[in-house]
Each structure stands twice: as C-alpha cells, then as structure tokens.
N, C-alpha and C positions, 0 to 999 in steps of 0.2 A: 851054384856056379860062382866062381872066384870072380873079385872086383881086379880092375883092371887097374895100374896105379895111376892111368891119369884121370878114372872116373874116383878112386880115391881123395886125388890132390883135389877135384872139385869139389867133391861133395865135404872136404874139409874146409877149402875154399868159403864155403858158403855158410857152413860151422859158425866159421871165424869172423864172416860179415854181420851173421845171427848176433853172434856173441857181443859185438864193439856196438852194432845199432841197440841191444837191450840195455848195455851198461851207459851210454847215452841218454836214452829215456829215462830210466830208472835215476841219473843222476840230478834230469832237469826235473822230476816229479818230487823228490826224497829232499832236495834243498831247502833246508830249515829259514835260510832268508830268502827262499822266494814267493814273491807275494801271487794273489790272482792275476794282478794288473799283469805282471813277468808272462803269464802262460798267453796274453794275448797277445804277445811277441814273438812268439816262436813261429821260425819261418816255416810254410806248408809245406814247403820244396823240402825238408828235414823230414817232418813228417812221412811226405808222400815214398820218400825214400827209406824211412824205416818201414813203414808198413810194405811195402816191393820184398826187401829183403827179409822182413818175419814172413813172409810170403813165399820167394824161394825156398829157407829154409824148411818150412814146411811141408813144400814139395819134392825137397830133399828125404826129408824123415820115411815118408812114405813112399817114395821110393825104394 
C-alpha cells in the first residue's frame, strides 16, 4: 500500500531527529580531549532525550 506524504514527512521527520541525536553522541564519546571527568557532566535530560528519539526511530524502522 502506498505511504501517505504526510506519514512520509514523519517518518523522515524522525530519520532526521535519529540522525542529529547519533551525531551528538557520537561527537561527545569520539572527542580526543574529553576526559572521564567530562562524561560525568553530561546532562541526563540529553541523554533521556536521545535514547526517546533512538527509540522513535526505531519504531519507525519497523513500522
């Protein structure tokens, strides 16, 4: 059955959210001057919200 373009726009929507929360993480883990002390600064609320949206997105996929 064909996608609808506004279930399209969402599920790109969510792509995109996927997309900007991994390259976040991925920048705060892969920084060559960040020490351990650094990781126990990152705010939960950061966190809580990337894991939400790898979450979406995976709801997405399998959809």
């Amino acid at each position: 059955m064909p996608m609808s373009v506004k279930s399209a726009k969402n599920q790109l929507s969510l792509l995109a959210s996927f997309g900007a929360s991994y390259q976040k993480y991925i920048r705060k883990i892969t920084d060559p001057v960040a020490l351990d002390e650094d990781y126990e600064h990152i705010d939960s609320c950061d966190l809580d919200e990337m894991d939400i949206q790898w979450q979406m997105a995976m709801i997405s996929i399998r959809a």
